[in-house]
C-alpha positions as CSV (number, residue, x, y, z in Angstrom):
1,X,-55.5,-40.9,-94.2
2,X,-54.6,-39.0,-90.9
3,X,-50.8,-38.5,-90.6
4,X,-48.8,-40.4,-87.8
5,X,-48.5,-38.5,-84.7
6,X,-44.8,-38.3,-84.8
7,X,-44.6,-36.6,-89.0
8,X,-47.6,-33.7,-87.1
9,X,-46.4,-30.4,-87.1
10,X,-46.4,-28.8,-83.7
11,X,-47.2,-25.8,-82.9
12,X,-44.4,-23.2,-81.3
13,X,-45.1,-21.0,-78.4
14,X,-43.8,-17.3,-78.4
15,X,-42.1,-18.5,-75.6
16,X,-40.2,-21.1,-76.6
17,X,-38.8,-19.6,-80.0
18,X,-36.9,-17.1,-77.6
19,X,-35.8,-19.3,-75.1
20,X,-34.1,-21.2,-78.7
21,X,-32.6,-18.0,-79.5
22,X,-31.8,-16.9,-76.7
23,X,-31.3,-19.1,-74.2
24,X,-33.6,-17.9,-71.5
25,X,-37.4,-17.7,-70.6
26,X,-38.3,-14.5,-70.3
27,X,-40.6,-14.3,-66.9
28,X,-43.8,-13.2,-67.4
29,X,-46.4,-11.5,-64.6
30,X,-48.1,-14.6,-62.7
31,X,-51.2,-14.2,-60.1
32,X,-49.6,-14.1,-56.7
33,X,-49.5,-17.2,-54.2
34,X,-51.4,-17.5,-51.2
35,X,-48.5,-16.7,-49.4
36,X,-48.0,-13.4,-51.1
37,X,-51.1,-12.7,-50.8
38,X,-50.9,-12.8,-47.1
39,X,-47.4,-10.7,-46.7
40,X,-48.4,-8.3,-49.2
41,X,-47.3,-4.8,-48.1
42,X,-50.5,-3.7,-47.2
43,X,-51.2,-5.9,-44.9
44,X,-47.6,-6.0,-43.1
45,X,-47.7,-2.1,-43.1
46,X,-51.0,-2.9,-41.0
47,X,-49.3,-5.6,-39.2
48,X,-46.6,-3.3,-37.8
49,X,-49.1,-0.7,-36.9
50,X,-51.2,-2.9,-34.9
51,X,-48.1,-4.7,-32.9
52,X,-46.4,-1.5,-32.6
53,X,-48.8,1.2,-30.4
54,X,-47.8,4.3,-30.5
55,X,-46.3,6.5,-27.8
56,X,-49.5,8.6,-27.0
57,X,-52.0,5.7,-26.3
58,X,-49.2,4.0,-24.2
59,X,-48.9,7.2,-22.5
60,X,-52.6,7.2,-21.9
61,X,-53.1,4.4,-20.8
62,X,-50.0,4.5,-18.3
63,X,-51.3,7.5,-16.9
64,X,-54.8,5.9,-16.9
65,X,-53.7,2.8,-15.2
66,X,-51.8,4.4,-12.2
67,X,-54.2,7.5,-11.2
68,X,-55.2,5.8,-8.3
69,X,-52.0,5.2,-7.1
70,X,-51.2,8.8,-7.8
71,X,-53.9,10.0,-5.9
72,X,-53.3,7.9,-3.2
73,X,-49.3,8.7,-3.4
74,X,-50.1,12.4,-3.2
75,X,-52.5,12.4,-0.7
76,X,-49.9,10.5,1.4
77,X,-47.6,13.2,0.9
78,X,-50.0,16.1,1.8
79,X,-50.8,14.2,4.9
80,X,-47.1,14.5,5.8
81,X,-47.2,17.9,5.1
82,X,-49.9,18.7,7.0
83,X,-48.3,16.4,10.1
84,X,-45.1,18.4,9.6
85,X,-46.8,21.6,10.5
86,X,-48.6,20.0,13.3
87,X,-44.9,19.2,14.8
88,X,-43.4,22.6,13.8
89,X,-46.2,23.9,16.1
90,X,-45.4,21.5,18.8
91,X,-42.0,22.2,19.1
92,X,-41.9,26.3,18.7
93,X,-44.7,26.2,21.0
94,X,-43.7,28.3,24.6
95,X,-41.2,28.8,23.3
96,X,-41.7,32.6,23.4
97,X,-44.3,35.5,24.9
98,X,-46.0,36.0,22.1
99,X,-49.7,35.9,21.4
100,X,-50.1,32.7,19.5
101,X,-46.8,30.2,21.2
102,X,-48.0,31.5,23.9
103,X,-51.2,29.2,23.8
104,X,-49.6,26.3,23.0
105,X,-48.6,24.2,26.2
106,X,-48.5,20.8,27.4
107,X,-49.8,21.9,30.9
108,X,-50.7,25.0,32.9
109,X,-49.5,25.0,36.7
110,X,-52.1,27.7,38.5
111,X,-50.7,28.8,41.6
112,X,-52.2,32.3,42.5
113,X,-54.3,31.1,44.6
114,X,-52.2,28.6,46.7
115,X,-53.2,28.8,49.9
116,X,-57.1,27.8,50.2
117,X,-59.3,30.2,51.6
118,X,-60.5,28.7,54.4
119,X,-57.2,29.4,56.1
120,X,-57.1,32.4,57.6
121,X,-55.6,35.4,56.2
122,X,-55.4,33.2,53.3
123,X,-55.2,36.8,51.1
124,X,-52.4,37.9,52.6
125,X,-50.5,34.8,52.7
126,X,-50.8,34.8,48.9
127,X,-49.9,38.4,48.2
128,X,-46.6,37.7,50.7
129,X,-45.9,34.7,48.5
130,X,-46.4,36.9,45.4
131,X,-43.8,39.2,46.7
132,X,-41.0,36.6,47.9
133,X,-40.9,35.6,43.7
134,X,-44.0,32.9,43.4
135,X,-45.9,33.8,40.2
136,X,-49.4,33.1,39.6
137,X,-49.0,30.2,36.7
138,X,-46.4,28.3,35.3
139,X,-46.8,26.7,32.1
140,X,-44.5,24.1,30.3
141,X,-43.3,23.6,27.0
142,X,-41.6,21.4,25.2
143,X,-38.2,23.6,25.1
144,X,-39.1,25.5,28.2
145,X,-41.7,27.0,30.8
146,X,-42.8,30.4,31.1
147,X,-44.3,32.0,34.3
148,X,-46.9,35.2,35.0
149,X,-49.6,36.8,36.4
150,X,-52.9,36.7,36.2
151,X,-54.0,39.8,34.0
152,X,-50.7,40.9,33.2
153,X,-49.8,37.5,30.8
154,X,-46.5,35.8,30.6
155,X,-43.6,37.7,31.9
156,X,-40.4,35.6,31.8
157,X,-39.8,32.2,29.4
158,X,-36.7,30.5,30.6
159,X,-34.1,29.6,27.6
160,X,-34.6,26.7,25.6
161,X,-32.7,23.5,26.0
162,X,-32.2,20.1,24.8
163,X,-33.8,17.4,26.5
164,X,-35.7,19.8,28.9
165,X,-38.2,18.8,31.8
166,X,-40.2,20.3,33.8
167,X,-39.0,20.5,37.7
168,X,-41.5,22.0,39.8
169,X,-39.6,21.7,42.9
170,X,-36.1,23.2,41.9
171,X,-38.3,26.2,40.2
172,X,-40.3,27.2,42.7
173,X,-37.0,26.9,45.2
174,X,-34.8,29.1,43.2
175,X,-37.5,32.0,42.6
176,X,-38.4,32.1,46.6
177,X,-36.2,33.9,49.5
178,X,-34.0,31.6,51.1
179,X,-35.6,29.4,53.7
180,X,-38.6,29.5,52.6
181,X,-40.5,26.4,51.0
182,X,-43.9,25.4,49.9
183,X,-44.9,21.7,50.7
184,X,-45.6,20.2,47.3
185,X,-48.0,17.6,47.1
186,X,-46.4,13.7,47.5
187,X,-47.5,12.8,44.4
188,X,-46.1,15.8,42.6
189,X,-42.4,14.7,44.3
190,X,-42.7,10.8,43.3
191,X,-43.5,11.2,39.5
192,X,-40.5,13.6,39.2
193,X,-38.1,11.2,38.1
194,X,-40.5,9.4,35.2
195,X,-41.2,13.0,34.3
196,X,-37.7,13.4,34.0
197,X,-37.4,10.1,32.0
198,X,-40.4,10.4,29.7
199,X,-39.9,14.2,29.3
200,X,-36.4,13.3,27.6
201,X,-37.8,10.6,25.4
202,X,-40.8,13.1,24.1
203,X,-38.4,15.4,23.1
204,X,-36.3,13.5,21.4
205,X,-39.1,11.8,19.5
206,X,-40.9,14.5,18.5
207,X,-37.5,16.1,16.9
208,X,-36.7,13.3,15.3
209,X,-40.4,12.2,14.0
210,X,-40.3,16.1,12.4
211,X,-37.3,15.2,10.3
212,X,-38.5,11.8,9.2
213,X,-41.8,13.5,8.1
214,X,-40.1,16.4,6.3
215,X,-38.6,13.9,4.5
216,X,-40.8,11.4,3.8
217,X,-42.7,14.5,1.8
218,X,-40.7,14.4,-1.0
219,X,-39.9,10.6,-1.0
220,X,-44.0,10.0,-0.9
221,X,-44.3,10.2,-4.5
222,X,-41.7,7.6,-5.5
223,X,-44.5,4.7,-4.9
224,X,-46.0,5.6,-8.5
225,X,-43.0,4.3,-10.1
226,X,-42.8,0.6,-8.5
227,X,-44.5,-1.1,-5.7
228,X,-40.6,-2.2,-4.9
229,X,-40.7,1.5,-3.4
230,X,-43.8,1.1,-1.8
231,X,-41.5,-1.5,0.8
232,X,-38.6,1.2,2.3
233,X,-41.1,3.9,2.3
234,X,-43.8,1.8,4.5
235,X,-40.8,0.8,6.9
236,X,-40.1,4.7,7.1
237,X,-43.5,5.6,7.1
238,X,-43.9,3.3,10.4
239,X,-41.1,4.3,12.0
240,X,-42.2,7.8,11.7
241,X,-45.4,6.8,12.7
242,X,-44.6,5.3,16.3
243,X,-42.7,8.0,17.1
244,X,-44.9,10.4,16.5
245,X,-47.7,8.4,18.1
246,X,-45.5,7.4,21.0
247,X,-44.4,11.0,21.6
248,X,-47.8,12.3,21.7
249,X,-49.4,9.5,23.8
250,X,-46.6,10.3,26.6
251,X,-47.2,14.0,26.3
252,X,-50.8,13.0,27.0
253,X,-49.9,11.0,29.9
254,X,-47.5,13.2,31.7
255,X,-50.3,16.6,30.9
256,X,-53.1,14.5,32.7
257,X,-51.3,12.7,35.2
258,X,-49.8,16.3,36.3
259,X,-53.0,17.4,36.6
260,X,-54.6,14.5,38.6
261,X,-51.3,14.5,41.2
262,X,-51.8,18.6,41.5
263,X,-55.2,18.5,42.3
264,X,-55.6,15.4,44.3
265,X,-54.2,17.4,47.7
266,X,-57.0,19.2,49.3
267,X,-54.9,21.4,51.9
268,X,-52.9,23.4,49.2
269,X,-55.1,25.3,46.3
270,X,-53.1,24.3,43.6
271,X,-54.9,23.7,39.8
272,X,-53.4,22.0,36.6
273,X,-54.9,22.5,33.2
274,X,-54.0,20.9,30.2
275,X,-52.8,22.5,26.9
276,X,-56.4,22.1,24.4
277,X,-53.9,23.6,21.3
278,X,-51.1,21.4,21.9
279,X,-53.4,18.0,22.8
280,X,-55.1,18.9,19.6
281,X,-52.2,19.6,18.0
282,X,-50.2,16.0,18.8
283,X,-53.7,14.2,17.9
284,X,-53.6,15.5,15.0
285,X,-50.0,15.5,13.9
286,X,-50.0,11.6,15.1
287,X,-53.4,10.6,13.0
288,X,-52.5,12.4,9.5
289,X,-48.9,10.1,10.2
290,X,-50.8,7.5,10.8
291,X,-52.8,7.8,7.6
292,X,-49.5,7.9,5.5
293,X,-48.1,4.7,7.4
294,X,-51.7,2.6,6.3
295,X,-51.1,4.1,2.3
296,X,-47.7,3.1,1.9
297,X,-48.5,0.0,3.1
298,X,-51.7,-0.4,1.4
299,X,-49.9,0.6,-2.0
300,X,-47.5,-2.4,-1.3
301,X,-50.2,-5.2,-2.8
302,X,-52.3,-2.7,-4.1
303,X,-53.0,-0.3,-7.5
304,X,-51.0,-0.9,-10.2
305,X,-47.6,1.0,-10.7
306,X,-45.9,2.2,-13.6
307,X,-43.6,-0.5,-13.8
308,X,-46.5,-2.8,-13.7
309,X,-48.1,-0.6,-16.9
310,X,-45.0,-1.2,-18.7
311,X,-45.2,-5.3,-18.0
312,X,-42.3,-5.4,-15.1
313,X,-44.9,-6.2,-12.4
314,X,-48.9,-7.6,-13.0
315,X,-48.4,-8.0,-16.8
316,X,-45.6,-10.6,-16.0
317,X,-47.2,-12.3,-13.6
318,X,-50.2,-13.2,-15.8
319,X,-48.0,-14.4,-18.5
320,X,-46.6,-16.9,-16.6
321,X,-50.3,-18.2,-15.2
């Protein structure tokens, strides 16, 4: 006859007899959760490692990001270099009788023949104006003019001074005897004042375009770090710009339009040639400024920066679309 459930013996666990004694339950190893399981130390180890990238790949990848930026940044700033020593040339030119200034003019006044041939004793109306101080060419500067012979070269460069322009009448004046006078051509006379005018505003933008260039050299590279830069140094680069590019556009004026009023009298023999060196020279130093101007303003909206590798600029901006 089976026993009632309640008279049954039952059956004591290892567990339970200590927890009677003792009063606790031991803890024994379970199978980890599903949660453990997921934030086990393996996996957060790899966790860290893949939110955290290390400082060689970011590095590499900064570097990789703004190369073209560099490269357009450093090219900028050999373009002002190369500008620069366009306008040191410019401005030292004539400045001097020596073999290379020398050959660097804006124009070339040609006067050895003055009187045309078909005057009589045309010869020695020349030689006689050779000996009363008239020289055979003049040739202007930005600083100065020097004056000379034909065969002999350069033999006098007057002193450099600020703002300087070239007078034709009051030099010829003061080298001939007194009372005597050469009729200059009308045309010669009437541009004097604009020469005047424009000579003083070449000079003082080409001084002052060489300084901003210098400059802008060495400030050039600061458009890797932030497009932010790429704003003062286009405003600069600009500025520098038109004055170099207005400077050399009124030194191109003046050098042909002396030429065309010298030449366009028929009853004195007088020629004008322009300066090749120094036209090529401002053309030059103008263009590679121009070049820098359309970079720095390129760079502005364009290639990314390091502060855009690091998530200041681009990054940002696609978080928040």
């Amino acid at each position: 006859m089976p026993l009632p459930s309640i008279l049954r013996v039952r059956r004591r666990t290892p567990t339970e007899g200590v927890a009677e004694k003792g009063g606790r339950t031991p803890t024994t190893p379970s199978s980890p959760t599903k949660e453990e399981q997921l934030t086990s130390p393996r996996d957060s180890d790899a966790t860290v490692v893949a939110n955290e990238p290390s400082t060689n790949s970011t590095k590499t990848d900064i570097k990789r990001g703004t190369k073209v930026r560099k490269g357009f940044a450093i090219s900028a700033s050999i373009s002002y270099f190369l500008s620069f020593v366009f306008l040191i040339l410019i401005i030292i030119g004539n400045t001097y009788p020596r073999a290379v200034l020398s050959d660097i003019y804006f124009f070339k006044l040609d006067l050895a023949d003055i009187i045309p041939t078909s005057v009589p004793n045309a010869s020695l109306i020349n030689s006689i104006a050779q000996s009363i101080g008239l020289h055979d060419f003049y040739q202007v500067g930005l600083w100065n003019f020097c004056e000379g012979y034909e065969g002999v070269g350069i033999t006098f460069c007057s002193k450099p001074q600020n703002l300087y322009w070239f007078n034709p009448v009051e030099i010829l004046m003061s080298e001939l005897l007194a009372g005597a006078t050469i009729a200059l051509p009308t045309e010669i006379i009437t541009i004097l004042d604009v020469l005047r005018i424009t000579s003083n505003l070449m000079f003082g933008f080409f001084l002052t375009g060489a300084v901003l260039t210098f400059v802008l050299i060495f400030l050039s590279p600061l458009a890797i770090r932030s497009r932010w830069w790429s704003m003062p140094l286009s405003i600069a680069a600009f500025i520098a710009n038109v004055l170099v590019g207005a400077a050399t556009i009124i030194g191109s004026v003046i050098s042909f339009a002396f030429k065309f009023a010298a030449t366009a009298q028929s009853d004195l023999n007088i020629h004008a040639y322009v300066g090749v060196r120094m036209f090529v020279f401002m053309w030059l130093a103008a263009g590679f400024a121009l070049y820098s101007f359309l970079v720095h303003a390129g760079m502005g909206c364009c290639c990314a920066s390091r502060r855009d590798m690091r998530g200041g600029g681009r990054r940002e901006d696609s978080e928040t679309n």
